[in-house]
C-alpha positions as CSV (number, residue, x, y, z in Angstrom):
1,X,0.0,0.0,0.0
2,X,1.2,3.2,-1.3
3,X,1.4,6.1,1.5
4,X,-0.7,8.5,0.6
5,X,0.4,12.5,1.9
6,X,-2.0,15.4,2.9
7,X,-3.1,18.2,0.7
8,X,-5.3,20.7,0.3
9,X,-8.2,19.3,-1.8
10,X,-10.6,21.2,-4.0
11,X,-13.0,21.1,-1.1
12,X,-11.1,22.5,1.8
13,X,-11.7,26.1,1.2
14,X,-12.9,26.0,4.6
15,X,-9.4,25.4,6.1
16,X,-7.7,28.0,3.1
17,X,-9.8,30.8,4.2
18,X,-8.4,29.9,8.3
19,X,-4.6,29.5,7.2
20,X,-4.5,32.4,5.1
21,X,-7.3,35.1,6.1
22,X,-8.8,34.6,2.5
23,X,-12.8,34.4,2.3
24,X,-13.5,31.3,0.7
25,X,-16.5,32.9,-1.3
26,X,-13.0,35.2,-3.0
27,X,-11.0,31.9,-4.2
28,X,-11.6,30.8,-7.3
29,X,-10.8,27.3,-7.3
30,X,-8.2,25.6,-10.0
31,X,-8.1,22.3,-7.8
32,X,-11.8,21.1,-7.6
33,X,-12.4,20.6,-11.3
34,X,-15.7,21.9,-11.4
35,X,-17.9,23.0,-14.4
36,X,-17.2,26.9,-14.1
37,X,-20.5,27.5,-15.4
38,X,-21.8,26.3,-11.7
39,X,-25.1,24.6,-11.7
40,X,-27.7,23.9,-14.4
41,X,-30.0,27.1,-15.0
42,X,-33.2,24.6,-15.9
43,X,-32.0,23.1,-12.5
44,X,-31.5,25.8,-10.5
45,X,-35.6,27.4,-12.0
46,X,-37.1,24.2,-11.8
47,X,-36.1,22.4,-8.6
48,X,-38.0,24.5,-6.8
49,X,-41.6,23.2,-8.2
50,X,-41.0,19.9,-7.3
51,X,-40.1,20.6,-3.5
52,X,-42.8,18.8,-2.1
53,X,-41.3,15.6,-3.1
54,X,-39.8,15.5,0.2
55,X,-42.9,15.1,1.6
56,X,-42.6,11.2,0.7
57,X,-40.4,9.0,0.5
58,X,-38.4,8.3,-3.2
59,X,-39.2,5.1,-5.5
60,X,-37.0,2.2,-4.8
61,X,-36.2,1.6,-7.7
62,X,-35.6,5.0,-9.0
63,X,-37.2,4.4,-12.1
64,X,-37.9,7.4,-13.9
65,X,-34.3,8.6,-13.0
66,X,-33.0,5.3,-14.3
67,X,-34.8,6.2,-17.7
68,X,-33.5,9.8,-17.7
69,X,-29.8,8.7,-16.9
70,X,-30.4,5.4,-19.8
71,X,-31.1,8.4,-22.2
72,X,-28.7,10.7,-21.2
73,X,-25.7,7.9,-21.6
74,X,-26.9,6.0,-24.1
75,X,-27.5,2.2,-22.4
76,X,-29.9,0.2,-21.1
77,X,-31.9,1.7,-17.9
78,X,-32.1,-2.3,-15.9
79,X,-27.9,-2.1,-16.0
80,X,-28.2,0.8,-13.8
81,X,-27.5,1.3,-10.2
82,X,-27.9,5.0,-8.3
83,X,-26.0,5.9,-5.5
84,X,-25.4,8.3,-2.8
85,X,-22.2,10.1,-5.3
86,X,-19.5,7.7,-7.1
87,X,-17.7,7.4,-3.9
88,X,-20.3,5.4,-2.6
89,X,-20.5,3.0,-5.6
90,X,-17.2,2.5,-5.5
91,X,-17.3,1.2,-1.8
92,X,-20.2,-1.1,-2.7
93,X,-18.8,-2.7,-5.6
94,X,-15.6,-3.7,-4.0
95,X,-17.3,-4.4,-0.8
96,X,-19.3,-6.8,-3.3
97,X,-16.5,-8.3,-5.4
98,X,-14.3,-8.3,-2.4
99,X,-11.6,-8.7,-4.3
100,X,-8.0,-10.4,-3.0
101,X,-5.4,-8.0,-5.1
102,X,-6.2,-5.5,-7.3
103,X,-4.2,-3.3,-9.6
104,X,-4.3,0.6,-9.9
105,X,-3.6,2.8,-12.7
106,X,-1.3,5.8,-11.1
107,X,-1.1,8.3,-10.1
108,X,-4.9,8.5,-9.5
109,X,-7.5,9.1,-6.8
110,X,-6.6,7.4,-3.5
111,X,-9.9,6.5,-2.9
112,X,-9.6,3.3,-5.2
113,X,-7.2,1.9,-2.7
114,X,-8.4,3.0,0.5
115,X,-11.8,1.2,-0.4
116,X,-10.0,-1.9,-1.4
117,X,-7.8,-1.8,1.7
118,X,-10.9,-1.3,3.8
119,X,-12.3,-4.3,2.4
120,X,-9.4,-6.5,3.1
121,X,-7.2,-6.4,-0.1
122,X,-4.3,-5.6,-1.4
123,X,-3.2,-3.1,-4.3
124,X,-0.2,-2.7,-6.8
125,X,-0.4,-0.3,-9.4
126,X,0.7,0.4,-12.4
127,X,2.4,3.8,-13.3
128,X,2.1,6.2,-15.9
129,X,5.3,7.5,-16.6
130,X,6.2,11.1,-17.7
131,X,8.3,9.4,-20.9
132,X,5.7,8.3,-22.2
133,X,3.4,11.4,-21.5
134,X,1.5,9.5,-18.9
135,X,-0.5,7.7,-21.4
136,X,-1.0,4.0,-21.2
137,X,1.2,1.7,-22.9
138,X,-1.7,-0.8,-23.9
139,X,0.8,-3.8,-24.9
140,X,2.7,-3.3,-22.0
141,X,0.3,-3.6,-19.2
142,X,-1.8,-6.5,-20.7
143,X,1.3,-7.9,-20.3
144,X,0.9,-7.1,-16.1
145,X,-2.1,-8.8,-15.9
146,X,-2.2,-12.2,-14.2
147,X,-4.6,-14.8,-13.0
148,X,-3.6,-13.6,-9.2
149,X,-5.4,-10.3,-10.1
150,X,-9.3,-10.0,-9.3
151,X,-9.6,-6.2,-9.6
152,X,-8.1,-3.6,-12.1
153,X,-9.3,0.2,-11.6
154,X,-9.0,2.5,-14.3
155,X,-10.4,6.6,-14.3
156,X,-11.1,7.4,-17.8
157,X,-9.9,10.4,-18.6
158,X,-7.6,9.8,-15.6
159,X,-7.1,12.3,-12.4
160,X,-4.7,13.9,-12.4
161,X,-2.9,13.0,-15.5
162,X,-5.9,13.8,-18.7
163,X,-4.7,10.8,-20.3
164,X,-7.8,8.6,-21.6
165,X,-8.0,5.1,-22.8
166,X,-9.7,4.9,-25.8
167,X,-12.4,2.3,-25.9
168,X,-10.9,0.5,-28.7
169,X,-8.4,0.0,-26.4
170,X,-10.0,-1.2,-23.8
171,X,-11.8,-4.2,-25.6
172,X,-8.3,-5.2,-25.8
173,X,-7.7,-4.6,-21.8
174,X,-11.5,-6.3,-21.4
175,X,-10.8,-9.6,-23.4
176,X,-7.5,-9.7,-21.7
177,X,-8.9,-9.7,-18.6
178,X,-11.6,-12.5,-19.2
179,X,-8.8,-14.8,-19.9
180,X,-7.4,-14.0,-16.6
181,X,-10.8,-13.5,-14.7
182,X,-10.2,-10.4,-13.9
183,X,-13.0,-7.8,-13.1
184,X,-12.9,-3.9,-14.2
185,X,-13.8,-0.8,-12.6
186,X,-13.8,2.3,-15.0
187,X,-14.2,5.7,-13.1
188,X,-15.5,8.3,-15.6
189,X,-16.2,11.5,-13.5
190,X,-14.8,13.8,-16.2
191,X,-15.5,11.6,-19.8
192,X,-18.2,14.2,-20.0
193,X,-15.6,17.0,-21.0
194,X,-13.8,15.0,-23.5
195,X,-14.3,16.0,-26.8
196,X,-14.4,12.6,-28.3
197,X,-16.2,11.2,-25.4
198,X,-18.0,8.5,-27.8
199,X,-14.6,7.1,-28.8
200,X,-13.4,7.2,-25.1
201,X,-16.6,6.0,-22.9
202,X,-16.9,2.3,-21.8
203,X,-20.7,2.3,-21.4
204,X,-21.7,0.8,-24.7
205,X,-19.0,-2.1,-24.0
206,X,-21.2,-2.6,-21.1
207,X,-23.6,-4.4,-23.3
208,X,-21.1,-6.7,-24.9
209,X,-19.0,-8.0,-21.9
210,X,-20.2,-9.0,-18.2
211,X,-16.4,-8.4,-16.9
212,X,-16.7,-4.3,-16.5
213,X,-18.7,-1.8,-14.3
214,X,-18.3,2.0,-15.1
215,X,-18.9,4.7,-12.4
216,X,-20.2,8.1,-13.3
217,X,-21.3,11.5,-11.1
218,X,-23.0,14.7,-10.9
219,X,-20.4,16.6,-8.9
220,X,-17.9,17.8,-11.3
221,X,-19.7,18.4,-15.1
222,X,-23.3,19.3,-13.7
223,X,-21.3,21.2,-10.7
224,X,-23.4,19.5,-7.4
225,X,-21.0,17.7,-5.6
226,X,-23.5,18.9,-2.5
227,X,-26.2,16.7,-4.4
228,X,-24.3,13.1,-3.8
229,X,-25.8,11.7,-7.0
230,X,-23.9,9.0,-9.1
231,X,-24.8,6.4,-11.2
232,X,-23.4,3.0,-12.1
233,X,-23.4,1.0,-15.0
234,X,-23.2,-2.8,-15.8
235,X,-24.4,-6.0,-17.5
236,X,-23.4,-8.2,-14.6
237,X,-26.7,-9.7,-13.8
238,X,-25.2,-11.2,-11.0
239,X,-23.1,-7.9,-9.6
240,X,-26.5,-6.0,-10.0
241,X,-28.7,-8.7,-7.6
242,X,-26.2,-8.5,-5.1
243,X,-25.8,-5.0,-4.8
244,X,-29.2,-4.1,-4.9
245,X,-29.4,-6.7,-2.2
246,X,-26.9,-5.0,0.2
247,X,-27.4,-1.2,-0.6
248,X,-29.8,1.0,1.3
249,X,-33.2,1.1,0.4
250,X,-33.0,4.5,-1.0
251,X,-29.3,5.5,-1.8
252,X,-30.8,8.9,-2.6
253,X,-32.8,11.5,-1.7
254,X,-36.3,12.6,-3.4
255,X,-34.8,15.7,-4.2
256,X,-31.8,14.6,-5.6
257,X,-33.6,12.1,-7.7
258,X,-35.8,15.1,-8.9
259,X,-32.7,17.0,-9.3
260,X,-31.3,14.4,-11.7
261,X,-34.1,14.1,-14.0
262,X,-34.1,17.8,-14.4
263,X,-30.2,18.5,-15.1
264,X,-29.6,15.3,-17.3
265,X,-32.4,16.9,-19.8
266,X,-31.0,20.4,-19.8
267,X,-29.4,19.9,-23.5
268,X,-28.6,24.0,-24.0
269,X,-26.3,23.8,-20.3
270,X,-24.4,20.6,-21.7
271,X,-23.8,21.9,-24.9
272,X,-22.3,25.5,-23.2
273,X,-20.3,23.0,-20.7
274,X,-18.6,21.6,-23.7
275,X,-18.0,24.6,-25.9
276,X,-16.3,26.6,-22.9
277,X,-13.7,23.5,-21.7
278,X,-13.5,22.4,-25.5
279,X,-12.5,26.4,-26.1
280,X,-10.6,27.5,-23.2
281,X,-8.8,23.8,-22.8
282,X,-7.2,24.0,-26.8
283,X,-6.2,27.7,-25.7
284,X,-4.3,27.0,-22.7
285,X,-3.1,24.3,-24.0
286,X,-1.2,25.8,-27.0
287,X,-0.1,28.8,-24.6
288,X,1.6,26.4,-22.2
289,X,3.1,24.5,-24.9
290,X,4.9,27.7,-26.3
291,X,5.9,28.9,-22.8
292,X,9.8,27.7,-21.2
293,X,8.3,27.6,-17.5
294,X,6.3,24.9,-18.0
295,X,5.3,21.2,-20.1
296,X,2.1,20.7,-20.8
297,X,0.2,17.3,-21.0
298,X,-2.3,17.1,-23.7
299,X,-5.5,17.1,-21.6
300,X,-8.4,15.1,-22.8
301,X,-10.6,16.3,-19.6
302,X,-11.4,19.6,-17.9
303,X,-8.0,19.4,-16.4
304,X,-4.1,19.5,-16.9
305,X,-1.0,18.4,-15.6
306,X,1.8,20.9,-15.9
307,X,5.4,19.9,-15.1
308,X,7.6,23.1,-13.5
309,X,10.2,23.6,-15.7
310,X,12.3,26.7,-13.7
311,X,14.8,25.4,-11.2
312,X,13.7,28.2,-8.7
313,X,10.1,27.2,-8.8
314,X,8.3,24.1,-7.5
315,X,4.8,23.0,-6.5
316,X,4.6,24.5,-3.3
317,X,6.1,28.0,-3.7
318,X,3.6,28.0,-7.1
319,X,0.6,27.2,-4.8
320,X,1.4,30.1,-2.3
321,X,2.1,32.4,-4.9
322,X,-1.3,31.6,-6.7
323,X,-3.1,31.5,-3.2
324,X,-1.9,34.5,-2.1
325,X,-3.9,35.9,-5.4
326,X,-7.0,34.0,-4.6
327,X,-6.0,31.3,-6.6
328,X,-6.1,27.6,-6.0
329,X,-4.2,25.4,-7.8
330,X,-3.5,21.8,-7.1
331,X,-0.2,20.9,-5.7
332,X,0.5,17.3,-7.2
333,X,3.4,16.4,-4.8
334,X,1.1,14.1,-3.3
335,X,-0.2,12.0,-6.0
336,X,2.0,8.8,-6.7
337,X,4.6,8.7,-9.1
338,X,4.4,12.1,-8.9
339,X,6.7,14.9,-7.0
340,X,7.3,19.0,-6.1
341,X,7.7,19.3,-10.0
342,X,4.0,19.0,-11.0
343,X,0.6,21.0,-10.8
344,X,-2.7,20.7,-12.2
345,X,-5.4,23.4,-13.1
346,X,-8.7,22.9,-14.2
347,X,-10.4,24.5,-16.6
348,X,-12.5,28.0,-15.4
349,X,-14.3,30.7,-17.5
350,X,-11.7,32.9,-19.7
351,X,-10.7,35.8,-17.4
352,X,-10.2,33.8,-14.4
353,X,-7.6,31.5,-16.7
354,X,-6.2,34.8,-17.4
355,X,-6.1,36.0,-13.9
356,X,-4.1,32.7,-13.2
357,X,-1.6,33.2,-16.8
358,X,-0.4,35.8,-15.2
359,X,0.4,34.4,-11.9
360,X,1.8,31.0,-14.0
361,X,3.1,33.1,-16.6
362,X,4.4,36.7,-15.0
């Protein structure tokens, strides 16, 4: 098991605003990844009307939401499972499969390993490396797989590295890992933002193999993490029984289940979502790729990993300097397989990405 440091995470504005006298509601946020655009406007008007839902308690089954998530991803509304956010998904699958040893793709989001540990098993993972861009090596880790593996755990694009696996590519990891009997969990909390997200997600491979579950959310694109509303999707008949057998009754609130069939149907918010990160991700990118302070990763999500190129610079003196601007980037010191000569920003509305050039950039 991989020791995991502390850092600030895009939540803890809370604890920011205490260290450094800065009102939370002043920082604009580079580390939390979330839609700039904030919440849904056909959410935020229409919620309201359907307050009273409260009032009783939600279906068990969460039908209707299930049929406004099966049209909003494109698959089959009995291979879906709600939850109480990702995170909690994530916890129930494992503590399903309980699996024995599992590898990781890393760097990534420690949650995959603390769940796993929790459960009793052990992790290796498998690193991206920096010569190779931190994009997967597809030959190479099929070759990694064994039969003493029960668990592989991908995030598609991947945090914090905006690498993706395409989903050509994972058939291949798929049909590898039938041979070995391996199971696989796709994260994709940000597939949303990519801009060839049909060539990237898993969810249609859902209907062809039994060996993969993929985990999406609300917080980041629709920007409610506060709303705890994810959504699961697989054709393991068996995986789905059992875990509608252990979950809670209702994994979600009336509310949020209201909230979801609203936001998943608000086609002019999506479409302004993707045209802002699609816009402001091509033009930071190519102004990071001409700078000398800084390499650039190509970034397939609403994200990207920067390595510090100046010797007098490093992730933490680039975090105070942006902080003491109101500006929160993410120090990637602590990731794995990372170190003090890496950051990542997210994606925000043009003139706070300028506001932050010029901190990066001086």
């Amino acid at each position: 098991m991989l020791k995991h440091k502390d850092h600030f995470h895009g939540s803890d504005l809370e604890l920011i605003e205490k260290m450094y006298g800065i009102k939370k509601e002043e920082i604009v946020s580079f580390s939390a990844n979330v839609n700039p655009l904030g919440i849904s406007p056909k959410l935020a008007s229409d919620l309201s009307d359907h307050i009273h839902c409260i009032e009783t308690y939600p279906d068990r089954d969460y039908a209707d939401l299930k049929k406004s998530i099966a049209s909003y991803a494109s698959c089959d509304e009995k291979n879906i499972i709600v939850g109480n956010g990702s995170t909690e998904l994530i916890s129930l699958f494992i503590e399903v499969t309980a699996p024995k040893k599992a590898m990781i793709l890393g760097p990534t989001y420690s949650e995959y390993e603390r769940s796993i540990t929790l459960s009793g098993g052990r992790t290796s993972y498998y690193p991206l490396r920096e010569e190779n861009n931190f994009e997967l090596p597809v030959d190479d880790f099929i070759e990694h797989l064994s039969d003493d593996l029960d668990l592989i755990v991908l995030c598609n694009p991947n945090n914090p590295t905006s690498s993706v696996i395409t989903n050509k590519d994972m058939r291949r990891i798929l049909d590898s890992c039938k041979e070995h009997d391996i199971y696989v969990m796709v994260d994709e909390t940000y597939v949303e933002f990519a801009k060839n997200e049909p060539e990237i997600t898993s969810i249609p491979l859902t209907a062809d193999y039994n060996n993969i579950i993929v985990l999406r959310g609300t917080s980041k694109f629709f920007a409610a993490p506060g709303l705890r509303l994810g959504y699961a999707v697989t054709g393991n008949e068996d995986i789905l029984k059992e875990i509608n057998q252990k979950k809670n009754p209702w994994m979600i609130s009336s509310l949020a289940e209201e909230a979801g069939k609203i936001m998943f149907s608000d086609a002019d918010y999506i479409n302004a979502t993707k045209d802002l990160i699609f816009s402001e991700r091509k033009r930071l990118f190519d102004i990071f790729k001409n700078s000398t302070v800084f390499k650039p990763y190509y970034p397939n999500a609403n994200f990207m990993l920067l390595q510090i190129l100046t010797p007098s610079e490093d992730s933490h003196s680039l975090f105070e300097k942006c902080i003491r601007e109101k500006l929160m980037i993410r120090d990637c010191s602590t990731f794995p397989f990372l170190s003090d000569r890496y950051i990542r920003i997210c994606f925000m509305k043009p003139s706070d990405n300028d506001r932050l050039l010029k901190v990066l950039l001086p």
